[in-house]
C-alpha positions in Angstrom: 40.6 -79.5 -74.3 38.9 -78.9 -70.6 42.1 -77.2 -69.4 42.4 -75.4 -72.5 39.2 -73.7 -72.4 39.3 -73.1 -68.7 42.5 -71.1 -69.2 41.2 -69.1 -72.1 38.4 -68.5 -69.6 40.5 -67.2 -67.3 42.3 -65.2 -69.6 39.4 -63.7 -70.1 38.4 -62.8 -66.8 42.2 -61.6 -66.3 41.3 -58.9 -69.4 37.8 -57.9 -68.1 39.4 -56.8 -64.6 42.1 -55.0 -66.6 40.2 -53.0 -68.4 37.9 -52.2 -65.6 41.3 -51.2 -63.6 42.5 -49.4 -66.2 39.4 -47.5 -67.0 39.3 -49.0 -70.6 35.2 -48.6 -70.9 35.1 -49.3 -74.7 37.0 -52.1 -74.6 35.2 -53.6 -71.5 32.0 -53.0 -72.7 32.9 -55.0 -76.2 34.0 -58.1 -74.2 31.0 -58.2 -71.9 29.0 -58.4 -74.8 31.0 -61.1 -76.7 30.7 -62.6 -73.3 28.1 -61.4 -70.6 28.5 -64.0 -68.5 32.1 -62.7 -67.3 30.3 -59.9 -65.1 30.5 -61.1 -61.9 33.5 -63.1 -62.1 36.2 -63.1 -59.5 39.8 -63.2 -59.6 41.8 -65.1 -56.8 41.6 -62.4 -53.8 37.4 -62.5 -54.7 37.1 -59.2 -56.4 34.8 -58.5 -59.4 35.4 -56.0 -61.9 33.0 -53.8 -60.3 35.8 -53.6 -57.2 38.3 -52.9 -59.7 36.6 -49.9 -61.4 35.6 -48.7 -57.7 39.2 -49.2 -56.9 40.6 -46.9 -59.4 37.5 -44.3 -59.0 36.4 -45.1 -62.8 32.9 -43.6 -63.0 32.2 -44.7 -67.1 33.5 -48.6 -65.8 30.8 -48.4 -63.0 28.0 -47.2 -65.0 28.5 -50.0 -67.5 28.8 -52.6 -64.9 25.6 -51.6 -63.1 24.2 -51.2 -66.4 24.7 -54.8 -67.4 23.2 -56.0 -64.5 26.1 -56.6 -62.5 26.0 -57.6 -58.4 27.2 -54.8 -56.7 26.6 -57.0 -53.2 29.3 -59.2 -53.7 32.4 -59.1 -51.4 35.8 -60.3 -51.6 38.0 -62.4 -49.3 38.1 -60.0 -46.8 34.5 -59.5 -47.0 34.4 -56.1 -48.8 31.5 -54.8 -51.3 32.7 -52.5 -54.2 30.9 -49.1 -52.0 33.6 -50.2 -49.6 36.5 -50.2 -51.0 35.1 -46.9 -53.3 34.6 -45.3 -49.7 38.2 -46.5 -48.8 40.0 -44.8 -51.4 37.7 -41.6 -51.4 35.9 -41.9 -54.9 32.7 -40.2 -53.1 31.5 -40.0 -56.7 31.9 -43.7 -57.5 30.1 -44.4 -53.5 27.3 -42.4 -54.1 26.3 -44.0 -57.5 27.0 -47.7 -55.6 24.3 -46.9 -52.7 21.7 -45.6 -54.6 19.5 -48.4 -53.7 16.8 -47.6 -56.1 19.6 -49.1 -58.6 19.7 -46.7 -61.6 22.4 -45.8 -63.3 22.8 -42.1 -63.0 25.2 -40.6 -59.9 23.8 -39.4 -57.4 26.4 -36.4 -57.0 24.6 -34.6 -54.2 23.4 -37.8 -52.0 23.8 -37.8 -48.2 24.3 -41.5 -48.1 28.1 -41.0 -48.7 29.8 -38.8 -46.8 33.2 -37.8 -45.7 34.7 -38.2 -42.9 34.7 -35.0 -40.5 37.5 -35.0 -37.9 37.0 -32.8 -34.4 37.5 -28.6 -35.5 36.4 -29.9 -38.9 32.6 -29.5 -38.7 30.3 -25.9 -38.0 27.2 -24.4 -37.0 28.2 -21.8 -39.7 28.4 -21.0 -43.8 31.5 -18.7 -44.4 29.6 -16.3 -46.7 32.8 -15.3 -47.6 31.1 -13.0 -50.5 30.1 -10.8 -47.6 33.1 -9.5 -46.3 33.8 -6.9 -48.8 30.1 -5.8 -48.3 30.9 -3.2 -45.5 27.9 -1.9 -45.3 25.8 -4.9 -44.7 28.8 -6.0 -42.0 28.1 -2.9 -40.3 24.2 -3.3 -40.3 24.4 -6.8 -38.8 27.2 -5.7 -36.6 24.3 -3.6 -34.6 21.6 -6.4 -35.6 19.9 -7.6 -32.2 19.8 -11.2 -33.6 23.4 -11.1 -34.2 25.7 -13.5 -32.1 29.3 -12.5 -31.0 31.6 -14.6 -28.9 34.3 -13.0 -26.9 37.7 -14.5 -27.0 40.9 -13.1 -24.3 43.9 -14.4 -25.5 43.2 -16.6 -28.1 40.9 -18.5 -25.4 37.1 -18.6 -26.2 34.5 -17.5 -23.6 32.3 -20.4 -22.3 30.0 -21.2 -19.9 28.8 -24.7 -18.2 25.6 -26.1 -19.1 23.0 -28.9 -17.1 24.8 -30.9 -14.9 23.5 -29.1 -11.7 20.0 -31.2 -11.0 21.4 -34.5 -13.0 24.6 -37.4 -12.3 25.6 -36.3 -16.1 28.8 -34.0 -16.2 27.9 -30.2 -17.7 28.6 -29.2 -21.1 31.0 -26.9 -21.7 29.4 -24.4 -24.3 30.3 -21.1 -26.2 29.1 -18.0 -24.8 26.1 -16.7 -27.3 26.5 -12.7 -26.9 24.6 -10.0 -28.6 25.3 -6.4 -29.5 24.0 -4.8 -26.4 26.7 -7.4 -24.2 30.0 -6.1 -26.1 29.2 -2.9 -27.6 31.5 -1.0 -25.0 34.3 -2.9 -25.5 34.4 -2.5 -29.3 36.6 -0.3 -31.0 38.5 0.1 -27.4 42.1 -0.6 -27.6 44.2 -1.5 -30.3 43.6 -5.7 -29.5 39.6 -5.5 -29.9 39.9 -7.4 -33.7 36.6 -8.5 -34.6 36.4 -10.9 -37.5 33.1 -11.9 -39.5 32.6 -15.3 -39.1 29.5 -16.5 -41.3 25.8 -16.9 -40.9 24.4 -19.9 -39.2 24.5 -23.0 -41.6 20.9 -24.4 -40.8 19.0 -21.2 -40.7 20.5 -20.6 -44.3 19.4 -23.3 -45.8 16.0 -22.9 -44.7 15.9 -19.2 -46.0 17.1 -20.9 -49.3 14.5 -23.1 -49.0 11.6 -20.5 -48.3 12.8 -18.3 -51.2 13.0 -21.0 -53.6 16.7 -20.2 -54.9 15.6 -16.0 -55.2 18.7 -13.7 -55.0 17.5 -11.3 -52.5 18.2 -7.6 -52.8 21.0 -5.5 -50.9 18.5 -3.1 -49.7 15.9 -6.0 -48.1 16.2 -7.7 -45.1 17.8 -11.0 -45.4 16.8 -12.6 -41.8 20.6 -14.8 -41.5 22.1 -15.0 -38.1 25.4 -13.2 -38.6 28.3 -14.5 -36.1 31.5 -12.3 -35.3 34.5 -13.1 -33.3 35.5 -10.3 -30.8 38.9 -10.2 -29.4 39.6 -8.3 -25.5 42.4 -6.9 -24.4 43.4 -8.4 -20.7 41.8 -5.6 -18.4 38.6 -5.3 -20.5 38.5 -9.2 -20.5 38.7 -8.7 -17.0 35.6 -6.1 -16.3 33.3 -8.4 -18.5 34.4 -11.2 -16.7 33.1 -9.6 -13.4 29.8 -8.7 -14.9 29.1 -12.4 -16.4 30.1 -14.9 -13.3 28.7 -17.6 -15.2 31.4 -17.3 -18.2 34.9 -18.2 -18.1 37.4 -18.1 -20.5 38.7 -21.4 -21.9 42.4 -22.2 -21.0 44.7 -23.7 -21.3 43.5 -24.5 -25.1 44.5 -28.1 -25.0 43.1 -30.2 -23.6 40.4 -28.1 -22.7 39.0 -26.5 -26.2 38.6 -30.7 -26.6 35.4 -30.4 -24.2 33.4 -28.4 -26.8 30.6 -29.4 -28.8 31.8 -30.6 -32.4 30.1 -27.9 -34.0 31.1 -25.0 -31.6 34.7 -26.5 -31.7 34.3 -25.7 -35.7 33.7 -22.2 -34.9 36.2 -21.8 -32.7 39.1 -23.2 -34.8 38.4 -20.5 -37.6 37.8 -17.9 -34.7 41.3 -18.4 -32.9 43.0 -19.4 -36.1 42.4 -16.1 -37.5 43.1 -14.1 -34.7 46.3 -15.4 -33.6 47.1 -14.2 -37.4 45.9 -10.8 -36.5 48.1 -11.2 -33.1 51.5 -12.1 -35.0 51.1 -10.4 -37.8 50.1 -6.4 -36.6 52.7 -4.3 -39.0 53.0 -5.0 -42.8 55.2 -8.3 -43.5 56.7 -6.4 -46.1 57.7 -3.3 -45.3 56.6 -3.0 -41.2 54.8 0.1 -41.7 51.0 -0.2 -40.3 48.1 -1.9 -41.7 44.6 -1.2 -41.7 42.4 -4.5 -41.3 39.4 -5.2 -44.2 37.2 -8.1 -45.4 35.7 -8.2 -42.2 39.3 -9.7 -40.6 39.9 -11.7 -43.0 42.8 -9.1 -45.2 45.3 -6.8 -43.9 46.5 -3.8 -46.4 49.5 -1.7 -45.7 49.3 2.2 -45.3 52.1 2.5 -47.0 51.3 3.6 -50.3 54.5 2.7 -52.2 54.3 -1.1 -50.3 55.4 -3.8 -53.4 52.1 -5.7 -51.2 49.8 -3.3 -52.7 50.3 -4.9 -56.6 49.0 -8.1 -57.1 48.4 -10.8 -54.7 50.7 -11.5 -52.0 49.9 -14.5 -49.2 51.3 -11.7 -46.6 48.0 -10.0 -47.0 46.2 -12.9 -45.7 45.6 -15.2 -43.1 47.9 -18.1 -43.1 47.3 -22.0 -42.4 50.6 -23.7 -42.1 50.2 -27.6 -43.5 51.2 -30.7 -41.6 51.3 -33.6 -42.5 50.8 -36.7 -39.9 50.8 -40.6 -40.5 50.1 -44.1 -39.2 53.1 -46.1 -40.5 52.4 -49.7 -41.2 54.5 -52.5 -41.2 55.2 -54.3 -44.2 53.6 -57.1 -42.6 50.5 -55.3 -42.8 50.0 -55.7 -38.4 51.7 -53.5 -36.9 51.9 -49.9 -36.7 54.8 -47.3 -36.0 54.2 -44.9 -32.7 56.3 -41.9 -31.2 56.3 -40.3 -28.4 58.2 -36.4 -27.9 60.0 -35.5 -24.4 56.8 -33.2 -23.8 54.1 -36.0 -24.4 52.4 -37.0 -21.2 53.3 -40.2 -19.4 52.9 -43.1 -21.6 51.4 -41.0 -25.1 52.2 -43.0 -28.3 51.1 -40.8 -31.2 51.6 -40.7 -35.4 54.3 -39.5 -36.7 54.3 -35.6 -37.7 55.5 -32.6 -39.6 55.3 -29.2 -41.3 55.1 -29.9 -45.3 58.5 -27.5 -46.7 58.0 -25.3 -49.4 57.8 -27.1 -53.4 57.6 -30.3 -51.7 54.3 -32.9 -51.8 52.5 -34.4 -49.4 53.8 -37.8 -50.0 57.4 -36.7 -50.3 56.8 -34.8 -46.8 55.7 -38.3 -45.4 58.2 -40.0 -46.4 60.9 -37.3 -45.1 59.5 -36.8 -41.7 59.6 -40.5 -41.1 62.9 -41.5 -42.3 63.9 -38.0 -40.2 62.4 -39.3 -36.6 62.4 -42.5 -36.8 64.5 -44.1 -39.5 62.1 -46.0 -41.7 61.8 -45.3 -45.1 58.2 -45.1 -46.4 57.1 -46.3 -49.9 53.3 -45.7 -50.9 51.5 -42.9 -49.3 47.7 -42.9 -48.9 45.4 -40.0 -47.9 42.7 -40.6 -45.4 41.4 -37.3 -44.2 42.4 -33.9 -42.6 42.4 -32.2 -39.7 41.9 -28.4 -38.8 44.3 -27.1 -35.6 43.8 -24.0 -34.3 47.1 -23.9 -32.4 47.5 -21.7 -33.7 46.5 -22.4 -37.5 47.8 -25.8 -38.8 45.6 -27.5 -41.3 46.9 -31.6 -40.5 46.9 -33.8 -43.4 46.3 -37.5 -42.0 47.3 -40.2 -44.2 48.6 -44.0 -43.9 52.0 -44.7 -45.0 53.5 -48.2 -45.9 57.1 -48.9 -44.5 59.7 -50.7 -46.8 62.2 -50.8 -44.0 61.5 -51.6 -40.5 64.8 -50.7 -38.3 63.8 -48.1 -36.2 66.8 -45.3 -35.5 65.3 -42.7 -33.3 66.6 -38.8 -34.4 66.4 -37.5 -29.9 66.0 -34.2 -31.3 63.2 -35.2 -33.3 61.3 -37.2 -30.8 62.4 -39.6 -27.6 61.1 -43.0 -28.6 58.8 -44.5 -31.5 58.4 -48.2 -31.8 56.1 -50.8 -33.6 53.1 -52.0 -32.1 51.1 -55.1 -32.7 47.5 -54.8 -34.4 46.3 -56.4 -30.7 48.3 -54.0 -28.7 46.2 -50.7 -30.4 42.9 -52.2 -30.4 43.3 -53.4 -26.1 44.4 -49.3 -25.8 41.1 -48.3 -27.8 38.5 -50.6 -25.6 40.5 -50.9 -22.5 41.8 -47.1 -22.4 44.1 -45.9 -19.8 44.2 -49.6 -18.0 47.1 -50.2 -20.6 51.0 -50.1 -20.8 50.6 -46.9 -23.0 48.2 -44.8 -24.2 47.0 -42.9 -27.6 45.4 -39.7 -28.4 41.6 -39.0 -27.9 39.5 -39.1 -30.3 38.7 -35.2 -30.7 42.6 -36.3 -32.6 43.2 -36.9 -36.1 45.8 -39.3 -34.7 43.3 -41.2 -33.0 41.3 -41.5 -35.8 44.2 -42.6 -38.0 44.8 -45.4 -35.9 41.5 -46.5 -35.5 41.1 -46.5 -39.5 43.7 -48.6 -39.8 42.2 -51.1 -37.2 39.1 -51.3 -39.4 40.9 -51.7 -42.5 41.8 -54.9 -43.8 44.4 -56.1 -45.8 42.7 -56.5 -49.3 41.8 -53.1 -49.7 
């Protein structure tokens, strides 16, 4: 009689975390109240139902759970809450309602507790107010605005300058040169290469004005105090003369590694800044019918002259700047401790790095995984996982970082793909992170979605 209740118990249990995996709320609910005391009960591995509803990013499960009482601090085997594996799997929804601390029921969809992850070119000092650029005339007014910053780029490389360092033993920043009108208004409108391009207004002093007006839409015709930004593009020789006239600026080459010394933020606004300019570089006659184009939105749209151009009907991705997707990814062995690495012919001496690739047109991100992979190395991929993404201003890639699980480990190398990739132990990656370049190979830096890839995986654990 023992063992028979003790296995309709479990049966039970088995039933509560399937319907909380499922997202069945209706049906969980009605066993937890035949039942209550089933809440907190683990399966095998140590997870609750709670995990399970986190897992699957089931909002209704959660509420229920939580509502009922349940222990949101419990971990599994591998010693992981439910707001850990909801932050794992990117249910930000499902994470914020799990820390609310004050324990009450309702999401808490706009909580800073949660956030994403924000890789290197990924975060800004700036808000895209991208409902200003077909407002010409309040461009032109904060073109000539005295608090209005510009920063010069020759080349697609970004004027800097070097800050502190001089009286201290700390090494000087590299930072952004902050112009104003009076510092570039010669060399606008020179030559056919002086593109400026709107970038935004600055992000903190926007929110504050939001603040101070208390959500009041303010009028065309009144002055709206934001910090406008523009990008301004020099041709070589007038690069040159301004140069000469600012000895403390330099221009920033070549772009890797060195656009990796900038602060996070500044490196924000210099991916957008190069990424649309080397559009406006490639791209200077109509895609469609090469006749000449005239440049709106503040930079952001180019419209052919042309006045019988088929890009003049409708909406054509010719007329606008383009980001090219890539997709790149740690590939794990099935064993779950070891990792897959390449290295191209141009990778410096001893660079192991993820696997990459451009997406192709009509095909997924997953299916682009699993393609590139089998392509330069051999291995065919099953399950695909997103993690986060990347910006990469060179020239405009947008890098889609995910984790990918291997369901066949013989490597067979494609040399025109790469030179070498091979597996490395879970011990091997994490003496390269602390011990650096003292070891056999090395990895990306950080400012690198790569790097960060690999280091996710190190902190991940097998349960997940």
């Amino acid at each position: 009689m023992a063992d028979f209740e003790k296995s309709l118990h479990q049966d039970m249990i088995s039933q509560l975390h399937n319907f909380a995996a499922l997202g069945n709320a209706s049906k969980l609910k009605a066993l937890l109240s035949h039942s209550p005391s089933l809440i907190n009960a683990a399966s095998d591995n140590g997870w609750t139902a709670l995990m399970y509803g986190a897992r699957n990013g089931h909002l209704e499960v959660v509420q229920i759970l939580l509502e009922e009482g349940c222990d949101r601090s419990i971990v599994n085997k591998s010693r992981q809450t439910a707001l850990d594996i909801a932050k794992f799997w990117g249910h930000m929804h499902i994470a914020n309602l799990l820390s609310n601390v004050k324990g009450g029921p309702t999401p808490n969809f706009l909580s800073n507790e949660v956030k994403e992850f924000v890789n290197y070119f990924g975060s800004t000092l700036l808000d895209r107010r991208s409902d200003k650029r077909t407002n010409s005339e309040w461009l032109s007014k904060k073109q000539s605005h005295p608090t209005t910053v510009y920063i010069l780029f020759s080349n697609l490389s970004p004027l800097v300058t070097l800050h502190g360092g001089v009286e201290s033993s700390q090494q000087p920043e590299v930072k952004l040169c902050r112009l104003y009108h009076k510092d570039v208004e010669q060399y606008m409108n020179q030559t056919e290469e002086s593109i400026l391009i709107f970038l935004g207004v600055e992000l903190e002093l926007h929110m504050n004005l939001l603040a101070v007006h208390n959500g009041r839409v303010l009028q065309e015709d009144e002055e709206d105090g934001l910090v406008a930004w523009f990008a301004l593009s020099l041709d070589s020789a007038s690069a040159e003369k301004f140069k000469q006239n600012h000895e403390d600026c330099y221009f920033l080459q070549p772009p890797l590694p060195a656009l990796l010394q900038l602060p996070e933020k500044e490196a924000g606004v210099v991916a957008q800044a190069r990424s649309v300019l080397a559009w406006h570089k490639r791209y200077r006659f109509c895609p469609t019918c090469g006749s000449a184009t005239k440049t709106e939105e503040g930079g952001y749209k180019k419209t052919c002259l042309k006045e019988d151009c088929s890009s003049l009907k409708g909406v054509h991705n010719t007329s606008y700047p383009r980001v090219d997707p890539v997709v790149i990814m740690l590939v794990i062995h099935p064993d779950g401790n070891h990792c897959l690495l390449g290295r191209k012919k141009s990778s410096p001496s001893g660079w192991f790095t993820c696997l990459a690739g451009f997406v192709e047109p009509g095909e997924t991100i997953e299916d682009a995984v699993r393609r590139e992979v089998e392509e330069e190395a051999g291995v065919k991929v099953g399950h695909v996982q997103y993690v986060s993404s990347q910006p990469w201003p060179m020239p405009s890639s947008l890098m889609i970082g995910c984790l990918a699980v291997a369901v066949s480990t013989e490597i067979k190398v494609d040399r025109n793909e790469i030179e070498d990739a091979r597996w490395f132990s879970r011990e091997q990656i994490m003496e390269v992170l602390f011990k650096g370049n003292q070891c056999s190979f090395l990895i990306p830096p950080s400012q690198a979605i790569a790097h960060q890839l690999i280091k996710h995986w190190i902190g991940m654990n097998a349960n997940l």
